[in-house]
C-alpha positions in Angstrom: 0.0 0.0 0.0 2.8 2.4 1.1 4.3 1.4 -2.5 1.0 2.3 -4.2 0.9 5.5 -2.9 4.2 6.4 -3.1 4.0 6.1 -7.1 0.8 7.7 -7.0 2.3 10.4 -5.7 5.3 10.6 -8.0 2.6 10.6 -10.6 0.8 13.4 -9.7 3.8 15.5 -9.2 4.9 14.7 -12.9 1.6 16.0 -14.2 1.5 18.7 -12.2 4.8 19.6 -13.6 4.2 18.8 -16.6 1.3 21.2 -16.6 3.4 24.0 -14.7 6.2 24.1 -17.6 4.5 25.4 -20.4 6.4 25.2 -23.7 7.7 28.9 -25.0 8.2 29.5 -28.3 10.1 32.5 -27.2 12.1 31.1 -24.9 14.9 28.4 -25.8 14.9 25.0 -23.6 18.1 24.6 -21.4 20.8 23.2 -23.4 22.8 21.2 -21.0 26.6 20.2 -22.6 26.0 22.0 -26.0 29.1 21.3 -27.3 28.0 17.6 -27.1 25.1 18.7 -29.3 26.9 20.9 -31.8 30.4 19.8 -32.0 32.8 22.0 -33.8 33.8 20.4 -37.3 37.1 20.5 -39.1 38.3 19.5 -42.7 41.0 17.1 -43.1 43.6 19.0 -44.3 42.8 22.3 -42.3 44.6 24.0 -39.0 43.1 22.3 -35.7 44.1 23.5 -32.2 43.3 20.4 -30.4 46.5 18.3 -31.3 49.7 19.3 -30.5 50.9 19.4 -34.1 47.5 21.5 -34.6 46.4 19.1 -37.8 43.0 17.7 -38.2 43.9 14.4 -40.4 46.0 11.9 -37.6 48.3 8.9 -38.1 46.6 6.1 -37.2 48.5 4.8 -33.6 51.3 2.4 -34.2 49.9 -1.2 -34.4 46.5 -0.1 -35.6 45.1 -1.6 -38.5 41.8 -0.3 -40.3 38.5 -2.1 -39.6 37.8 -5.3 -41.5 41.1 -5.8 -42.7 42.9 -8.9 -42.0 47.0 -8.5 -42.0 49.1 -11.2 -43.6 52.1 -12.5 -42.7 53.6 -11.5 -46.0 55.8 -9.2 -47.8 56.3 -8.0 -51.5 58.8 -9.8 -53.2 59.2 -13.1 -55.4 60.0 -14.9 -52.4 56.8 -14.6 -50.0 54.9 -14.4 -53.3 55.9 -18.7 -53.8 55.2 -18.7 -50.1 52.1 -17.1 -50.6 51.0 -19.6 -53.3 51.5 -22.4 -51.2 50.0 -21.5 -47.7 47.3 -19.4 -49.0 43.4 -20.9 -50.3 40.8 -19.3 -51.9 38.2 -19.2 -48.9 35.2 -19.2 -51.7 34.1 -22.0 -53.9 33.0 -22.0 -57.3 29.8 -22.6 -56.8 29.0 -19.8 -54.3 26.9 -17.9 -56.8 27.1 -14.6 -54.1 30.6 -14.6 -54.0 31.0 -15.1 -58.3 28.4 -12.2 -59.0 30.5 -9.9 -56.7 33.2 -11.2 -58.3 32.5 -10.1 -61.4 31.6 -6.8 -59.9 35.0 -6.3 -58.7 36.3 -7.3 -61.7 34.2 -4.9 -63.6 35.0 -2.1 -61.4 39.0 -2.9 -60.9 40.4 -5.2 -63.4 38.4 -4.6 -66.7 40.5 -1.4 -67.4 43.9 -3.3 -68.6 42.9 -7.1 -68.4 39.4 -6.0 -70.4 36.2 -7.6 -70.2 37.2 -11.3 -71.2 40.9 -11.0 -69.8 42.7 -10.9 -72.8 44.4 -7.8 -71.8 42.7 -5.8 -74.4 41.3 -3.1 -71.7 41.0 0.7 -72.5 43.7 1.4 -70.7 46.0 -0.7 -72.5 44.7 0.3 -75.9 45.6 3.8 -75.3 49.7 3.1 -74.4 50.2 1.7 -71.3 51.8 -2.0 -71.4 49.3 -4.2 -71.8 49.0 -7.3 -69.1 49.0 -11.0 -70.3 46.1 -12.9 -71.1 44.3 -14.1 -67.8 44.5 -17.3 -70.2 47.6 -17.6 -70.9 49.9 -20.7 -69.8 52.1 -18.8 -66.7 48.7 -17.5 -65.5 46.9 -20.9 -65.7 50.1 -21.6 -63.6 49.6 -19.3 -60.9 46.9 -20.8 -58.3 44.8 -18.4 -55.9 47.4 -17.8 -53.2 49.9 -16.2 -55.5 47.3 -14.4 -57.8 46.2 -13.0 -53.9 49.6 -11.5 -53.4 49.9 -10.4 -57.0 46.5 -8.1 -56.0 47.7 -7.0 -52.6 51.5 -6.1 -53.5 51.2 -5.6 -57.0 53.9 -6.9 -60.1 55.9 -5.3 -62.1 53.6 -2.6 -64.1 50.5 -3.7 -61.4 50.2 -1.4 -58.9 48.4 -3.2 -55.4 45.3 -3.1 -54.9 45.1 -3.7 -50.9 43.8 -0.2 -50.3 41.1 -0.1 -52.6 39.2 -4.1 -52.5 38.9 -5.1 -49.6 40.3 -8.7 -48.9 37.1 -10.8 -49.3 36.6 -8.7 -52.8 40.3 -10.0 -53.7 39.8 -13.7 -53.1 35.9 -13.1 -55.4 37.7 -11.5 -58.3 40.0 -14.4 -58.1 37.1 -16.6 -57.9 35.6 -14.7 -61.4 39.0 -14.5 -63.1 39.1 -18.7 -62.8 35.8 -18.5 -64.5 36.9 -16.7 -67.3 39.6 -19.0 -67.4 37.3 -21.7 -67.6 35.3 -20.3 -70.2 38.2 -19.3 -72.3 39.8 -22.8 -72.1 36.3 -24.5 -73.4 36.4 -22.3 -76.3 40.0 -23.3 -77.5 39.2 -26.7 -76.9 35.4 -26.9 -78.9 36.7 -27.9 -82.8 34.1 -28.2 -85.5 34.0 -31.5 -86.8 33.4 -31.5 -90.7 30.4 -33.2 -91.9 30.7 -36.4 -94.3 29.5 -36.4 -97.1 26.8 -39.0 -98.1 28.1 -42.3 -99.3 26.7 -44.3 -102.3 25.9 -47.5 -102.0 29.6 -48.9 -103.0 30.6 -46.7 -100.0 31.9 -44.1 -102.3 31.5 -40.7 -101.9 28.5 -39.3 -103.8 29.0 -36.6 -106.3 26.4 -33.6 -106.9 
């Protein structure tokens, strides 16, 4: 009972409260921490007195690495890029039709510029002077299994530049997974020859002539 009325009683306080503070259109509500409600803002490259080196845009603190990326214990250089090839697996399957669609995304986005739309390295980039890449069907990239096409996208080779800061490390291993299937495709075509069709034999098995 003593509970009851106790909350009763809080109750009608509220209201009457409620009822005592009448809004005021002329008369601003009480701001409490208003820097917390509009905080000053700064471009990146502009003067900022809060750091001691008074820039907006900070280094990142040592050991840091940005979210959803996933360091590997790998360098650039031929000889972590045969290590790479051994230790490291596509983590996406063929048949994940998800991960091929956003493959070919990537692809679209990234890679279509010098390899070009079937991989031959027919691109618009390379058509207009810069060295063209090799076929994505040729025989030393048929040789080259996911791990070391990984590295090849995160450190770059020769006249490719890496592409670790732009696709994200899930979109590497799906482009990989799309550039097999254009492998695949290209292979089938090379292999499909057109059988000529006999012509009709008589009936001493000789050909027959028109």
């Amino acid at each position: 009972m003593k509970l009851n009325l106790l909350l009763a009683a809080a109750l009608v306080l509220c209201v009457a409260f409620g009822l005592f503070v009448r809004w005021q259109p002329s008369r601003p509500n009480l701001e409490v921490l208003p820097e917390m409600v509009r905080t000053a803002s700064y471009q990146s490259y502009s003067a900022n007195p809060n750091f001691s080196d008074g820039k907006t845009l900070q280094e990142p603190p040592p050991g840091t690495i940005p979210r959803g990326f996933h360091a590997v214990d790998y360098q650039a250089g031929e000889a972590d890029a045969i290590r790479a090839g051994q230790e490291l697996s596509n983590p996406y399957l063929a048949a994940d039709p998800a991960a091929l669609t956003r493959g070919a995304f990537v692809f679209r986005t990234w890679c279509l510029p010098c390899h070009g739309a079937t991989g031959r390295g027919d691109g618009p980039v390379a058509l207009r002077g810069y060295p063209a890449p090799p076929p994505l069907n040729s025989a030393k990239t048929l040789g080259l299994n996911d791990g070391r096409m990984f590295h090849i996208l995160t450190y770059g080779q020769k006249n490719m530049p890496s592409y670790a800061s732009q696709v994200s490390e899930d979109d590497r291993w799906k482009a990989i997974l799309y550039v097999r299937s254009l492998q695949r495709v290209a292979q089938t075509s090379q292999t499909l020859v057109v059988q000529p069709v006999p012509a009709p034999s008589g009936p001493n098995g000789r050909e027959e002539k028109k």
